[in-house]
C-alpha positions as CSV (number, residue, x, y, z in Angstrom):
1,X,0.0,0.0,0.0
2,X,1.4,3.6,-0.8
3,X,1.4,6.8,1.4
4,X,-1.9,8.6,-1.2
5,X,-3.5,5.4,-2.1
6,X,-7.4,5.4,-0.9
7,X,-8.4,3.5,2.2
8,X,-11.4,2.3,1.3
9,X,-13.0,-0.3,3.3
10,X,-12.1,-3.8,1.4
11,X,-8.4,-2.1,2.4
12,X,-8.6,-1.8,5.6
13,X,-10.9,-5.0,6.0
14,X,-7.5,-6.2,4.6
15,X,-4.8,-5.0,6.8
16,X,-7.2,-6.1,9.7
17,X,-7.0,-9.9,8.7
18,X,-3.7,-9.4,8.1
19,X,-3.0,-7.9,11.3
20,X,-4.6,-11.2,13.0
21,X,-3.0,-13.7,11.2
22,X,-1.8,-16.3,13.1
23,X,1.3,-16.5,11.4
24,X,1.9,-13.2,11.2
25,X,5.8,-12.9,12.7
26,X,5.7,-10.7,15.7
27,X,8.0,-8.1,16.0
28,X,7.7,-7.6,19.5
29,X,10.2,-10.2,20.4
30,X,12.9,-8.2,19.1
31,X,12.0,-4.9,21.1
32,X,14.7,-5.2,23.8
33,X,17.1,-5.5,21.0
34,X,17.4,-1.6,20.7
35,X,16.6,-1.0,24.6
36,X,19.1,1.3,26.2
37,X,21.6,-0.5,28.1
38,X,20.8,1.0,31.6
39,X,17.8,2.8,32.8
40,X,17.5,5.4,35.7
41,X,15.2,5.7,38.4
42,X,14.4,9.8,37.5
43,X,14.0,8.9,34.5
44,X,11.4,6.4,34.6
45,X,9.5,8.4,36.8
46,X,9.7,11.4,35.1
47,X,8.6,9.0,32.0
48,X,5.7,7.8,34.1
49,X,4.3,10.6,35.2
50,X,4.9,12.8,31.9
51,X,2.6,9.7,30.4
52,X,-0.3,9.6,32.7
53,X,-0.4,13.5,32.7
54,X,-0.2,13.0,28.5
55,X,-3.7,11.1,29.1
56,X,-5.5,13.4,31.4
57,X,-4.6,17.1,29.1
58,X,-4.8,15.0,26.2
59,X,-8.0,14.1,27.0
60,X,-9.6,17.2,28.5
61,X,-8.6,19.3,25.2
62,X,-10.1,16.8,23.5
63,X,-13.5,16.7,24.8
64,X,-15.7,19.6,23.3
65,X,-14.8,18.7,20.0
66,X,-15.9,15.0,20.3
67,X,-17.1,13.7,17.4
68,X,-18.1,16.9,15.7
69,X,-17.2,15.4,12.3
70,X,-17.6,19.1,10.9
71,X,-14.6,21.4,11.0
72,X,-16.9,24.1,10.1
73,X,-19.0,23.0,13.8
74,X,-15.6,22.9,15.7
75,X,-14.8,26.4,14.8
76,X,-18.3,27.5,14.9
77,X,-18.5,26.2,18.7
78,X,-15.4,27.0,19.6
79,X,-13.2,28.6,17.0
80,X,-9.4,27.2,17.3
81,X,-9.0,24.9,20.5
82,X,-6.5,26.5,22.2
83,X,-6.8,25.5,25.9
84,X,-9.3,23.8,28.1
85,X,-13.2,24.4,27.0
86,X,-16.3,23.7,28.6
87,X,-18.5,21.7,26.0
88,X,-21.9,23.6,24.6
89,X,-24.9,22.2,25.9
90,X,-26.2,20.4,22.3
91,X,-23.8,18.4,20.0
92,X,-24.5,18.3,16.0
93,X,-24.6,14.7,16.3
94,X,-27.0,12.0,17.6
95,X,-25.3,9.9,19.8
96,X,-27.7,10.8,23.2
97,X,-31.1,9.8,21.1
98,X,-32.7,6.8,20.4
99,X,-34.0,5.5,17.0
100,X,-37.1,6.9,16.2
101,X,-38.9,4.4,14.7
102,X,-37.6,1.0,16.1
103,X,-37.6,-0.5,19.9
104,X,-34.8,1.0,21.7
105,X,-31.3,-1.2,21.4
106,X,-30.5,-3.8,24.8
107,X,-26.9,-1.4,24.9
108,X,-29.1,1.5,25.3
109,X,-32.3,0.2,27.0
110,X,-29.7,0.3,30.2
111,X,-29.1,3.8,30.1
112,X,-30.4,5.0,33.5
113,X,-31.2,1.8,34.7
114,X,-27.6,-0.3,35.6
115,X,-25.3,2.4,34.3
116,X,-24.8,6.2,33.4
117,X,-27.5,6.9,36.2
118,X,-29.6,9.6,36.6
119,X,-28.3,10.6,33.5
120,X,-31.7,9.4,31.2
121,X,-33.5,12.5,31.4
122,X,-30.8,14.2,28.7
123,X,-31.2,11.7,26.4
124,X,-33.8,12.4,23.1
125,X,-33.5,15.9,23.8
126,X,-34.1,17.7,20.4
127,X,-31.6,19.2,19.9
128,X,-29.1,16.5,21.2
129,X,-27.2,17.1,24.5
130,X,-23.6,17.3,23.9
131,X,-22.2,13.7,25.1
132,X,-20.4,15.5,27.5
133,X,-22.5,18.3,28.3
134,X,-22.3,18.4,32.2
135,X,-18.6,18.2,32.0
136,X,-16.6,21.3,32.9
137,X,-13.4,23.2,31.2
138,X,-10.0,20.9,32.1
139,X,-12.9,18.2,33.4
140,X,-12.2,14.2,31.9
141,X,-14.1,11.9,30.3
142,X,-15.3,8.2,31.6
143,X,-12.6,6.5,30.1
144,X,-9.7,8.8,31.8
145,X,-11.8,8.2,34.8
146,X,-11.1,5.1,34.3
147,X,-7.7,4.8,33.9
148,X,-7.7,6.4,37.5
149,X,-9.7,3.7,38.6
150,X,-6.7,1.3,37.5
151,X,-3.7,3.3,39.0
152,X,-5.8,3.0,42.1
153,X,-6.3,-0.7,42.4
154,X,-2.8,-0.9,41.2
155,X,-1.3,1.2,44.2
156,X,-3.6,-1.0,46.3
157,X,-2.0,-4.0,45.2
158,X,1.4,-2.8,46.2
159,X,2.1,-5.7,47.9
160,X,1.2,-8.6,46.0
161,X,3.2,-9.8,43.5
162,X,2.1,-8.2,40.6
163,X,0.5,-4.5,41.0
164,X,-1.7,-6.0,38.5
165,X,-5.2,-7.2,40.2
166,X,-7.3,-8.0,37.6
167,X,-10.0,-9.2,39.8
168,X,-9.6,-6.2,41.6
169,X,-10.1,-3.9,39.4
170,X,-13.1,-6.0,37.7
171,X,-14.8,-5.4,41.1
172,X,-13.9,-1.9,41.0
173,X,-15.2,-1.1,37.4
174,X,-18.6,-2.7,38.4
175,X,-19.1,-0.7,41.2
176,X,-18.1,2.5,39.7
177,X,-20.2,2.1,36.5
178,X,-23.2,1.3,38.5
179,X,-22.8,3.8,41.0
180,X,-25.2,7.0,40.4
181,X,-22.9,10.1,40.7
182,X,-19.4,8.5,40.4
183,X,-18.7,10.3,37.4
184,X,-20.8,13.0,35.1
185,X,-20.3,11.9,31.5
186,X,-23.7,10.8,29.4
187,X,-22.0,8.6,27.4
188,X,-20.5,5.4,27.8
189,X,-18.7,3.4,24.8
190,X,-20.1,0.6,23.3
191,X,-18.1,-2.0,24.7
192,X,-19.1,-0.8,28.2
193,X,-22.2,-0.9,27.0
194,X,-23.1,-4.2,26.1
195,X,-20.2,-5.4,29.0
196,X,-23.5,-4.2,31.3
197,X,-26.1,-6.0,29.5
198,X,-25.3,-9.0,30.2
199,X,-24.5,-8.1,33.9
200,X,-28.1,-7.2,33.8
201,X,-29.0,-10.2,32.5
202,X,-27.1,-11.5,35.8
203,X,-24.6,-13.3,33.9
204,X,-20.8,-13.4,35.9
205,X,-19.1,-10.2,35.4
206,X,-16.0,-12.7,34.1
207,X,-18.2,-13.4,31.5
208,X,-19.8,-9.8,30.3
209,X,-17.5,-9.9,27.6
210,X,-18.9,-9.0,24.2
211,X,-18.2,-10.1,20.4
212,X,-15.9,-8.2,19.0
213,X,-18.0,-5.8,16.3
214,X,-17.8,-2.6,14.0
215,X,-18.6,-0.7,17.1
216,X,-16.6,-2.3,19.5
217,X,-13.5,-2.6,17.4
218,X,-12.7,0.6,18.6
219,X,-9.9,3.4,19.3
220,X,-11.5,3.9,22.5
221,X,-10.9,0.2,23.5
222,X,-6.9,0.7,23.8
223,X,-7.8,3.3,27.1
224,X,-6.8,0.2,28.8
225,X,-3.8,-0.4,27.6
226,X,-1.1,2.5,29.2
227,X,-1.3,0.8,33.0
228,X,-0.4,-2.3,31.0
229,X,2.5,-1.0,30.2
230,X,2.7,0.7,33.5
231,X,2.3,-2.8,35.1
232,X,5.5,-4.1,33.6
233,X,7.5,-1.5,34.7
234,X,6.2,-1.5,38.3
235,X,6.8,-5.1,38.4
236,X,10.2,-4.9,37.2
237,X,11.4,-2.5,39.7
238,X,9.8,-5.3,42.3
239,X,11.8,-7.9,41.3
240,X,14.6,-5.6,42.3
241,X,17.0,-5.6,39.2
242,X,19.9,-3.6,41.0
243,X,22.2,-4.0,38.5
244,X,20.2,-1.5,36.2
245,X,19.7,-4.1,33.0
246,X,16.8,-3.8,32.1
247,X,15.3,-7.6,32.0
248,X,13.6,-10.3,29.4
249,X,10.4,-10.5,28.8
250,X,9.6,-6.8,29.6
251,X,7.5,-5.8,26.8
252,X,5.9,-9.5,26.7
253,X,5.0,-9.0,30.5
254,X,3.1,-5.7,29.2
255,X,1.9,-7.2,25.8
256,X,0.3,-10.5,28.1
257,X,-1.8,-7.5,30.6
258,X,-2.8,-5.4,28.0
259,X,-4.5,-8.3,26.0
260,X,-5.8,-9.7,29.6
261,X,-7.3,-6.0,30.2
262,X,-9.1,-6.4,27.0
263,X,-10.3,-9.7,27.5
264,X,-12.6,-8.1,30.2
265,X,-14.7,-6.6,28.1
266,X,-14.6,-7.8,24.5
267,X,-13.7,-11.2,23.0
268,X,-12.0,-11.2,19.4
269,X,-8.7,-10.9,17.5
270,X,-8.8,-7.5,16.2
271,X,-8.2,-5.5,19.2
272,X,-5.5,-7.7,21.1
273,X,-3.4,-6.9,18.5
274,X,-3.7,-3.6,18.2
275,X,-3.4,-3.4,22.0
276,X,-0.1,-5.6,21.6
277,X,1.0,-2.6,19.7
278,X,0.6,0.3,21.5
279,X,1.7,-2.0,24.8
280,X,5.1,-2.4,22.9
281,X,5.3,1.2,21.7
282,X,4.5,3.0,25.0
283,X,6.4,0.2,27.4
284,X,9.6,0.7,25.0
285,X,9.2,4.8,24.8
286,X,9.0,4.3,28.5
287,X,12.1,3.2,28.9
288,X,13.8,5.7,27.1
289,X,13.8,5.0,23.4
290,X,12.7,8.0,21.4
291,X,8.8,7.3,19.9
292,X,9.9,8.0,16.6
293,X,11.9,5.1,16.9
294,X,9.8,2.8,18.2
295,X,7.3,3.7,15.7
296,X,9.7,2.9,13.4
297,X,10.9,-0.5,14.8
298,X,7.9,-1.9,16.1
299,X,4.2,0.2,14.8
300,X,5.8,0.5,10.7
301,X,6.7,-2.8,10.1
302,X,3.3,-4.3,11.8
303,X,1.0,-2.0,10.2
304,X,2.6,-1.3,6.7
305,X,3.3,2.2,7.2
306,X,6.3,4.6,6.7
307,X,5.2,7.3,9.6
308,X,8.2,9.1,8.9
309,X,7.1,10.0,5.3
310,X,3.7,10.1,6.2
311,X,4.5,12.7,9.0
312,X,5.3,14.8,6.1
313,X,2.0,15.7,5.5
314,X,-0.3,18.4,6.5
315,X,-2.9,17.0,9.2
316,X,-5.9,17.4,7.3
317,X,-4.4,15.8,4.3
318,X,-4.2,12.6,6.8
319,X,-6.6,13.0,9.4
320,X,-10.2,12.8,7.0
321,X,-8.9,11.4,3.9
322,X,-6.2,9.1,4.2
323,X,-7.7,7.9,7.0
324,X,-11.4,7.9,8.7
325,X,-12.2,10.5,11.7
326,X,-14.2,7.4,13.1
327,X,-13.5,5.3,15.6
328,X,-12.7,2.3,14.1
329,X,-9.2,0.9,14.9
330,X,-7.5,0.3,11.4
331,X,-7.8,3.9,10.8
332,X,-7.8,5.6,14.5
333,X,-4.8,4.0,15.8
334,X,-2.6,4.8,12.6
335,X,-4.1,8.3,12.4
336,X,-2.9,8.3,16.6
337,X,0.2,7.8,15.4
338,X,0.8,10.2,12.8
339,X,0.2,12.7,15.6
340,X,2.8,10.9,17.7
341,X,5.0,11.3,15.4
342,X,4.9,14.2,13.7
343,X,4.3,16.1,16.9
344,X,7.0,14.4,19.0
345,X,9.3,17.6,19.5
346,X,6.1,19.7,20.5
347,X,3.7,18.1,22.6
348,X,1.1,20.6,23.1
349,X,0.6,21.3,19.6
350,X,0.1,17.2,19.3
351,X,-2.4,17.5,21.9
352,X,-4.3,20.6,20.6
353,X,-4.2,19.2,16.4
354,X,-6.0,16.2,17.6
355,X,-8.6,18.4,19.3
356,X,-9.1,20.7,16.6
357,X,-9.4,17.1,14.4
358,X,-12.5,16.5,15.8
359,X,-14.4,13.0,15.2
360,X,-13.0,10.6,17.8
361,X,-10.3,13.1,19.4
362,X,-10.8,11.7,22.6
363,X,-10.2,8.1,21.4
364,X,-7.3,8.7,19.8
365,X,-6.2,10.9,23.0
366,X,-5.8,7.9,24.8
367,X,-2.8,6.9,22.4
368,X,-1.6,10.5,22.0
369,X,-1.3,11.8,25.2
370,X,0.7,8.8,27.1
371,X,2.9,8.2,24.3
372,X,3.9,12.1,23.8
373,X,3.8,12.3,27.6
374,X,6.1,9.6,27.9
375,X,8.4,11.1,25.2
376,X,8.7,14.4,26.7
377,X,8.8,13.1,30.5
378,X,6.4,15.3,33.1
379,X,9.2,18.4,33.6
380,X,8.5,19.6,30.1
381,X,4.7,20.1,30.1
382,X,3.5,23.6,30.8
383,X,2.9,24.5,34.3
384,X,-0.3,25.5,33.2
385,X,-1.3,22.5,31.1
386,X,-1.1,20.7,34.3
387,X,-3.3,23.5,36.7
388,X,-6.3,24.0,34.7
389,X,-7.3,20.5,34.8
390,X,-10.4,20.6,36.9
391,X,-8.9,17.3,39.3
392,X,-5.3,18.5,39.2
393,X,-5.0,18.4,43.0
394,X,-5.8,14.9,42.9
395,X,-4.4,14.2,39.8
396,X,-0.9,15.5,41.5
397,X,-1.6,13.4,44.6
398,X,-2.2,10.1,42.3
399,X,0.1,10.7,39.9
400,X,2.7,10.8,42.8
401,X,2.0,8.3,44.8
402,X,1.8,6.0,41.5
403,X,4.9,7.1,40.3
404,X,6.3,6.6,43.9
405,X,5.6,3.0,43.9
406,X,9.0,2.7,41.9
407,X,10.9,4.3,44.6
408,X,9.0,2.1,47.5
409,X,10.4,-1.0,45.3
410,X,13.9,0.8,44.7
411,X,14.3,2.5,47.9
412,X,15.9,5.9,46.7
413,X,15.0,9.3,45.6
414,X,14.2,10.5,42.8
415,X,17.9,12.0,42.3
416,X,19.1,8.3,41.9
417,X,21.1,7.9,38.6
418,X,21.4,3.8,38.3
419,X,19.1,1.0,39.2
């Protein structure tokens, strides 16, 4: 496939067998092979927390312009995105209304009755409520809610032998979702969606999972992957590897819990290995390789792209027409990583092109913002970036005392220069 040829939808249909083969060669196995040699405490940290505060501005930004699939609505909303927004009260789209003419879906028959609330009374307003309409400026949405849910259960797991509880944070992600006021989005993904039909049905929530599907098969699916790759790095600093090397089977160990994070609440082939993906990108840009090159070594080569020429190009010659604003993964994920790239000396304007973008910005936030917060490391985002989040205080408090789980395991400060 070339750089200007036409991703229509037998294409991507295409790469997406492809990408599930099972004899495609992985080339995850070689990652370590261009891993630096050492890696310090400060700057793993400083890696950590420059990802997870990625997420949470990457996400924020993001959120009044989700999906508005109309530049001409972006800028009539809110002109240029240029810092945090408070979302207008109606969207130009119809994701808060049921169909008209037809009984109401199972996925959305729940809305107000196991999940999202006391949120039913905004749904088939005419016109639509925004998705995120009760959010405030620097607020973020469910699935970075999320993602604090997971560091959570993660710092609560300290002890055990992995800080990944996966029965845990099931537990956890049940209550919260079914919990009137634990969060004020009016939307919740697909996957989560039918996930709580069948918990309504009062089927095990081991076994909510869905079929894999058009809708599910989404950007907004890999969320769950950065505290895979978070999980890894934890874990390595438990097992105590004072010699500074850093070990075997690192990226597989963040590979094996992003794809058992997915299996909560999806079955299928699709998204495991686009989760295998990102896992490997973010867990080797985490410990220290430039994204560019792992890009380069690991996303090119699996996905048949050359990001470096395709970074070339202006952003709406990519994002639109080369490849969908939708939320499909054989077009979000690539399109994520064009902004990765391309952006990688200049985070904030990553961020703030894939808000002004539009369609599913905040999907495509979650692969944006940890892998350019990881590339940059937390000292070099504004000061500001960081304040005008709504939950910065806790954020700050979170952020800390997950990034401090790898001096608990090392026992020094953040000053330390080896392992």
């Amino acid at each position: 496939q070339t750089l200007d040829m036409p991703h229509n939808l037998s294409v991507k249909l295409l790469v997406a067998i492809a990408l599930c083969g099972a004899l495609l060669v992985s080339a995850f196995e070689n990652t370590r092979a261009f891993f630096p040699k050492q890696m310090t405490v400060k700057d793993c940290i400083e890696r950590i927390e420059g990802s997870l505060w990625g997420y949470f501005i990457a996400d924020s930004l993001a959120m009044p312009a989700h999906w508005y699939y109309n530049k001409e609505d972006i800028v009539r909303d809110y002109g240029t995105i240029k810092h945090y927004l408070k979302p207008k009260r109606h969207h130009p789209e119809k994701f808060t209304t049921f169909p008209a003419d037809e009984p109401v879906p199972d996925d959305k028959a729940i809305v107000g009755k196991v999940i999202l609330k006391g949120k039913l009374q905004y749904w088939n307003q005419d016109p639509p409520m925004h998705v995120h309409a009760l959010l405030d400026a620097g607020e973020n949405t469910l699935d970075a809610q999320l993602l604090k849910l997971q560091l959570k259960t993660m710092i609560d797991a300290r002890e055990r032998v992995t800080v990944y509880d996966r029965e845990s944070f099931l537990e956890e992600y049940v209550r919260f979702m079914t919990t009137e006021g634990s969060h004020d989005d009016l939307y919740a993904e697909s996957f989560h969606r039918h996930f709580f039909v069948n918990y309504d049905k009062g089927i095990n929530p081991h076994h909510c999972q869905s079929e894999e599907t058009h809708d599910t098969a989404s950007i907004y699916g890999l969320t769950w992957v950065p505290a895979a790759a978070f999980t890894s790095i934890i874990d390595f600093f438990k097992g105590k590897y004072s010699e500074g090397t850093i070990p075997e089977g690192i990226a597989a160990a963040a590979i094996r819990v992003a794809k058992m994070q997915m299996g909560i609440l999806q079955r299928g082939t699709i998204m495991p290995r686009y989760a295998e993906i990102y896992a490997a990108v973010l867990l080797t840009t985490l410990v220290g390789v430039d994204v560019r090159e792992a890009i380069d070594k690991i996303a090119a080569p699996e996905l048949g792209i050359d990001f470096a020429e395709l970074a070339k190009k202006d952003d709406d010659e990519v994002g639109g027409k080369l490849y969908k604003l939708t939320c499909e993964v054989p077009d979000s994920f690539p399109l994520s990583l064009f902004f990765v790239y391309k952006y990688a000396d200049d985070i904030k304007a990553g961020f703030l092109a894939n808000a002004n973008m539009g369609g599913s910005n905040v999907g495509r936030a979650a692969v944006i913002g940890p892998l350019l917060g990881a590339q940059k490391k937390a000292l070099s985002i504004e000061a500001s970036m960081i304040r005008g989040l709504k939950d910065s205080k806790e954020l700050h408090g979170l952020i800390d005392t997950f990034a401090g789980l790898v001096l608990s395991y090392h026992g020094r400060d953040k000053n330390a220069q080896e392992l």
